[in-house]
N, C-alpha and C positions, 0 to 999 in steps of 0.2 A: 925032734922036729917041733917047732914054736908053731904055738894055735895062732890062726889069723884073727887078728881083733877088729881089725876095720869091720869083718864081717859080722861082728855080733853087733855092733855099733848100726850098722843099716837096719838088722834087725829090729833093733830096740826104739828105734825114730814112730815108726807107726804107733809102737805103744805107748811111748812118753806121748805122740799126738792124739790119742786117743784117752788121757786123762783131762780132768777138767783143769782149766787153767785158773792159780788161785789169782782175782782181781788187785789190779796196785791199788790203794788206797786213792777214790775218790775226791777227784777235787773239789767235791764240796763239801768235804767236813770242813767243820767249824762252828763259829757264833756268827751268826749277820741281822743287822737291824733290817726292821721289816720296814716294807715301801711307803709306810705313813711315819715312822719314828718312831713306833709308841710301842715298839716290842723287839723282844731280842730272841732268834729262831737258833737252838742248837743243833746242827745236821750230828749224827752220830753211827757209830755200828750198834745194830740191834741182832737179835734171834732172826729176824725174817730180810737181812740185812742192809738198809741203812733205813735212820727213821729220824725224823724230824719232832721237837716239841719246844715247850716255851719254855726260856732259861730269863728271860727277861718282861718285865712289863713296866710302863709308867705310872700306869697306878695298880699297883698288888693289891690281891682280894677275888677280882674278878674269878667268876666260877664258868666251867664250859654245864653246857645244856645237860649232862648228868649232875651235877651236881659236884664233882670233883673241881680242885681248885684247878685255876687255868695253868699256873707256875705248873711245870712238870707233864703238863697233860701231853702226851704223844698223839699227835694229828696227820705225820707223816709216815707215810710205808713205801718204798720201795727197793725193788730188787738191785742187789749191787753189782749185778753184770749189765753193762750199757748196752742197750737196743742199735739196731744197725745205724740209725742218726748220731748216735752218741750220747744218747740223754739216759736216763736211769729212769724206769716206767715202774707205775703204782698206784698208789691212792693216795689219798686225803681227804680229812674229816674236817667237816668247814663247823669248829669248837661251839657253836654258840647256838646251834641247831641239830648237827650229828650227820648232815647229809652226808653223803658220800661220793666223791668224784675220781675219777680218771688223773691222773697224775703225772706230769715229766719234770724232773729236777737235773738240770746240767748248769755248769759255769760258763758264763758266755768272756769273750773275746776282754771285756772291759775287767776282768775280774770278779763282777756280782755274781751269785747265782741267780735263774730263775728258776721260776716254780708257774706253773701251767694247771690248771686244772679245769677240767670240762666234762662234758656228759657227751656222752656219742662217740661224734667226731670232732676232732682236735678243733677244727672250725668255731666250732661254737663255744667258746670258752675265753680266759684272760689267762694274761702272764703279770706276774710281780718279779718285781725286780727288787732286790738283796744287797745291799752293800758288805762289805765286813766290816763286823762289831769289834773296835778298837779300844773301846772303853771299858769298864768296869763293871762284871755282877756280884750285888751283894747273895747274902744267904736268904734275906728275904725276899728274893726275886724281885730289887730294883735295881736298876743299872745307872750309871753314869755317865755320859760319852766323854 
């Protein structure tokens, strides 16, 4: 007599739904120039999963508020499973002071990413908007578009 396998198959649905589902890959990795021109923002997987830092600058040197150079510095944290909006929620460290803000990072409709950050409520806060960096980083963290 053959074992019914449909029946193990029903079985095993709840527990395949019951593990966590691993995230597709983010649509906002990448490199994207920053909303003034004067930087290049690399989105990446990190330890605490996805995080943002400078891979580009116009004029290299600049140092964030600890004293580490700005090239490299990680400013962005957040979680890589999207919030029920769709955005990817977290923080960010505004480099030139060390505050710390409230965070949503999603690709909008156009292609750019934005980046939201605020204190509270979402209300009280700005969005930048992100094109993608099409151009070139050197090693010395300048770029060329």
């Amino acid at each position: 007599m053959a074992k019914p396998r449909g029946r193990f198959a029903l079985l095993a649905l709840p527990l395949l739904a019951a593990l966590p589902a691993r995230a597709a890959t983010p649509a906002v990795l990448g490199n994207w120039l920053t909303a003034d021109g004067d930087g290049v923002i690399r989105i990446f997987p990190c330890d605490t999963g996805i995080c943002g830092a400078v891979a580009g600058q116009s004029t290299p040197g600049s140092r964030a508020w600890t004293g580490q150079p700005l090239c490299g510095f990680v400013f962005i944290r957040v979680r890589q499973s999207p919030g029920e909006d769709g955005r990817l929620h977290g923080r960010v460290t505004d480099p030139r002071n060390g505050r710390v803000y409230h965070a949503e990072l999603w690709r909008g409709s156009d292609g750019a990413v934005r980046l939201r950050g605020y204190i509270g409520i979402e209300l009280f806060g700005s969005t930048e908007r992100w094109p993608a960096f099409t151009g070139t980083l050197g090693a010395d963290c300048r770029f060329t578009r």
